[in-house]
C-alpha positions in Angstrom: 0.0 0.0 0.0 1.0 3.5 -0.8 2.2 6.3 1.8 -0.3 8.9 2.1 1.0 12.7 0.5 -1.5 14.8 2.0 -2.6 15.0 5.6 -5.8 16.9 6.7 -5.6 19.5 8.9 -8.2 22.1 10.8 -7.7 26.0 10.6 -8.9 28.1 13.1 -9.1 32.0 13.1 -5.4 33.2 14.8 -7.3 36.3 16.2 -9.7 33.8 18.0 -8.9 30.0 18.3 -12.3 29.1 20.2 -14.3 30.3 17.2 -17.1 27.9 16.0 -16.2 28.5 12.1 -13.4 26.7 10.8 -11.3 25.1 8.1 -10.3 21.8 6.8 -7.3 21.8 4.3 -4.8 19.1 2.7 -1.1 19.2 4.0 2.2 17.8 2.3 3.6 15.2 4.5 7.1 15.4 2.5 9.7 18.4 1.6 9.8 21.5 3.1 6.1 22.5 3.6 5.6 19.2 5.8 7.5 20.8 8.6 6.1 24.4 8.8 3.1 25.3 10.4 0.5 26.1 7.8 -0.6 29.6 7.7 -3.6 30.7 5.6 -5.5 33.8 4.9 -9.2 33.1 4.0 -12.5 34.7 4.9 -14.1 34.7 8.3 -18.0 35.0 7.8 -18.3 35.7 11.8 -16.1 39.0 11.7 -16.7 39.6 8.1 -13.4 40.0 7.0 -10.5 38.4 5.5 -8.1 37.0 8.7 -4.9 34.4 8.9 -6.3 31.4 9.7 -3.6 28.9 12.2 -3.5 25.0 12.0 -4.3 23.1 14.9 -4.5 19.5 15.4 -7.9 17.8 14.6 -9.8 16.9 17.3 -10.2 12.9 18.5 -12.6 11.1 17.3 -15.0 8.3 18.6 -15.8 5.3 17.4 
């Protein structure tokens, strides 16, 4: 089976981490990108502007 190139990862707003809207995006897991901290800027519809959006770990799931 195949390694996996992307990994998911959650965005939240850098401003405000505890925000209920938030962002799912794919992730290298090889070169140079893989080890940086990905840094975004996209549109927050709760402030109504355009903000960095952080990644932070996804959250654990149940089964």
């Amino acid at each position: 089976m195949a390694k996996k190139t992307h990994l998911k990862v959650r965005l939240v707003p850098e401003s405000n981490p505890d925000s209920k809207f938030i962002y799912y995006a794919k992730k290298p897991t090889k070169g140079e990108k893989a080890k940086d901290k990905l840094k975004l800027k996209k549109y927050n519809p709760n402030t109504r502007k355009h903000e960095f959006f952080i990644e932070k770990k996804l959250p654990p799931h149940s089964k």
